[in-house]
Each structure stands twice: as structure tokens, then as C-alpha cells.
N, C-alpha and C positions, 0 to 999 in steps of 0.2 A: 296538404293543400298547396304549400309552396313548391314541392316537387312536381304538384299536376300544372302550376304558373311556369316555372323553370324549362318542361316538358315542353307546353305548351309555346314557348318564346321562340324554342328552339326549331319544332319544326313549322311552324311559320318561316321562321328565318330560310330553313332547308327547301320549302316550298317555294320562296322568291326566290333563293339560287338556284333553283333546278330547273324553274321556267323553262330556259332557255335551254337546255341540256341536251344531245342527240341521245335518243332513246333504242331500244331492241326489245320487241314484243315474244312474250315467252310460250300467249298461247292463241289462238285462232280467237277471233272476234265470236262463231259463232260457240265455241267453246266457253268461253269468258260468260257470255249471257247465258248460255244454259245451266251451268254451272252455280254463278249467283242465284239467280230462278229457284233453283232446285234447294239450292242450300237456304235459302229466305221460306221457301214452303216447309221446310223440314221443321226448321228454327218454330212455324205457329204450328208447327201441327196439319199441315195441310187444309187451315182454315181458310176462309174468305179467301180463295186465293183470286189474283185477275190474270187472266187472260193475258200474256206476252206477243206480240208481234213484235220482232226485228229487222233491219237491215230496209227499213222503210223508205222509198225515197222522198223528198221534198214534194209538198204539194200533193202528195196521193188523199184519197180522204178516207177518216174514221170516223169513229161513234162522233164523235163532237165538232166535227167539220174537215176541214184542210189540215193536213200535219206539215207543220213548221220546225219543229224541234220535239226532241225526245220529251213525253210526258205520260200524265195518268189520265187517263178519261173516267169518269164518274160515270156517265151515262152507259157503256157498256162496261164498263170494269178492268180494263184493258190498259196496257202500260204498251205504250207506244215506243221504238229506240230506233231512231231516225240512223240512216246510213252514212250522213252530214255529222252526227253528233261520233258515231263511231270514228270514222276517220278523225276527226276533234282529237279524241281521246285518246287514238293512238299513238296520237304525236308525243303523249307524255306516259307512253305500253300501255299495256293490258290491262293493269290495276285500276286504269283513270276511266277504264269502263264499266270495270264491278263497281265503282262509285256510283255513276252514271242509273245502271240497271240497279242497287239496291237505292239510291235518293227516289228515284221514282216507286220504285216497291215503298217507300216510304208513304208515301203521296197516298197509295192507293189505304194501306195502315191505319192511316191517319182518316179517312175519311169512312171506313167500314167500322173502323169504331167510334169514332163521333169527340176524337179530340183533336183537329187540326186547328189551328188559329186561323183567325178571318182575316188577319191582316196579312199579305202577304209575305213580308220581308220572313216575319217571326214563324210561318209558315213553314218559308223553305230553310230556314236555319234550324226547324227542327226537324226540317225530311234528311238533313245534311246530317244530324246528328245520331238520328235513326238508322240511316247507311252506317254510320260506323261503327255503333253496334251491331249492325247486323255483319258488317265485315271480322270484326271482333270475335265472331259464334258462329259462323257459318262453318258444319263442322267437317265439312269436305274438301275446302282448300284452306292453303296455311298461306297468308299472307308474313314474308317478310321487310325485312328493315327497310329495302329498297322499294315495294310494292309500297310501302307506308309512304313513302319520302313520292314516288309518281302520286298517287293520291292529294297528299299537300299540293306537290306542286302543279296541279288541276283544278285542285278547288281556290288554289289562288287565282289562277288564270279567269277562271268563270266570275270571280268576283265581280261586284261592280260599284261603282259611287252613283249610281242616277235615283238617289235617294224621291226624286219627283215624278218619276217614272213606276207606274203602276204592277210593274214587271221585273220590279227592283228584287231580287235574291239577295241582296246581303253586302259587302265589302270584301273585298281579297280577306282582310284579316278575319273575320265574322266567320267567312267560312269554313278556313281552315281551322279556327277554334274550335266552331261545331263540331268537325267531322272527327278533331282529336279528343273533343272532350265526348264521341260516343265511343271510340276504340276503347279510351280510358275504362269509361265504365263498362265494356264487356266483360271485363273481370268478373262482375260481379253476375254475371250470367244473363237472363230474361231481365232480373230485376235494375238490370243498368240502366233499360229504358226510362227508368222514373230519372234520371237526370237529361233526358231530353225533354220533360214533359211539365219543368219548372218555369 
């Protein structure tokens, strides 16, 4: 436990130095998404899967109205990955968008099986956490040291303090906890997800 703290401290800290970092993307955006996609349906067995549309722009509409930002729609099933969020992501490569495409793979997870939290902070800190087991076992790309360190340093960025804002995801540090403490337990296979689900 004090290794997964130590761990833990660390790439937070690696996450707020690399904010700012100039980055090199290793692989095409629509590669990144298909690739996640695929490696996330593998991982359930090609269950309940949703529907992916990519490269979305602002304002066009889906199942659940206007798309503002990359998300899961309930109503059709569909994981929405805005062309705004891509560019986002790539400021910090390629990695910071299999976050992206597996947190909302999360989202959809969560709600075809009937355990997402109502509230939302505790929501997206376990869709955050569920991306990184799924990054963890996705068994067609190999993320390394630096793919982990772009990740951190994205889900700090995404972070937020607007604790009064209904829309609040989490804190720079909340998130990047999540998302290390679901990699951590991909070790342990499927079964890691029970540490997102505490």
C-alpha cells in the first residue's frame, strides 16, 4: 500500500510537470480511437458495446441533443469524441486520447450495468478509474512509461475545483489518482475493476 502512495505522489507530481511540455504524437487520432474501441470490446467480450462516433464537431446533434464535448449518451448508446476534445488531447499525444475514448467507454459500463454513482464527481472519478484499467488490459496496444506520464499529465489538466458546479469531474489531483489507481490494478486482470467500484 505504501508503494501504490509513493507511486501515486509521483506521478501526480510528473503530471503537473509535463502540463506544459511540447509533445509528438505517435499515432493518428483516428487510429488511437479505433484501437481503444476495439481493445475495450475485446476486454467485455464484445458485450453491450456502444456505438462510437468520432471526430464530431461542436454543435452537431446526437441521441441526446447538441454535442458540446466528448461524452456517453444513454439514450442511444453511443460514445460521442468531439473533434475540440481531440485536438485537446493531442496537445498532451496520443495517449491523452485513449484516456479520453476509454473514460467515456467508462460512462457507457457504468450505466449498462447498473453501477455508476448518481452523484457526479464520484461518477467521473470512477469512469477515470475504469479507463485505466482498461488502458492497463487492453491487449492490442502496449502503453509505455511516457504514454503513462501524457495521461497524468491530461487528467491533471482536465481537472477542476468548481466543487459548486454540477459538472464538477474531480480535482487535477482526484483525477490523476483515479486513473493511476485503475492502471495499478490492471495487474490484477478483470478483477481490478473492483477497486474502482469502492
Amino acid at each position: 500500500m505504501k508503494i501504490n502512495k509513493v507511486l501515486t505522489n509521483i506521478i501526480v507530481g510528473i503530471g503537473y510537470l509535463f502540463v506544459s511540455l511540447p509533445v509528438k504524437a505517435e499515432w493518428k487520432p483516428g487510429t488511437v480511437v479505433q484501437g481503444i474501441y476495439s481493445g475495450i470490446q475485446q476486454i467485455h467480450g464484445y458485450q453491450v458495446t456502444p456505438k462510437l462516433i468520432s471526430d464530431v464537431p461542436n454543435g452537431a446533434r446526437g441521441g441526446c441533443g447538441r454535442i458540446y464535448g466528448s461524452h456517453y449518451c444513454v439514450r442511444n448508446h453511443t460514445v460521442y469524441i468531439t473533434r475540440q476534445h481531440i485536438r485537446m488531447a493531442y496537445q498532451h499525444e496520443d495517449a491523452a486520447l485513449a484516456y479520453i475514448v476509454a473514460h467515456e467507454y467508462a460512462h457507457a459500463m457504468q450505466t449498462a450495468y447498473g453501477f455508476q454513482p448518481r452523484i457526479t464527481p464520484i461518477s467521473e472519478l470512477q469512469a477515470d478509474c475504469l479507463a485505466g484499467v482498461y488502458i492497463g488490459l487492453i491487449p492490442n496496444i502496449e502503453f509505455d512509461n511516457r504514454d503513462i506520464q501524457e495521461i497524468a499529465s491530461f487528467a491533471y489538466r482536465i481537472g477542476d475545483y468548481n466543487w459548486h458546479n454540477p459538472q464538477h469531474h474531480g480535482t487535477p489531483q482526484q483525477r490523476v489518482k483515479a486513473v493511476v489507481l485503475g492502471m495499478q490494478s490492471s495487474v490484477q486482470g478483470k478483477s481490478g475493476v473492483s477497486a474502482c467500484l469502492r
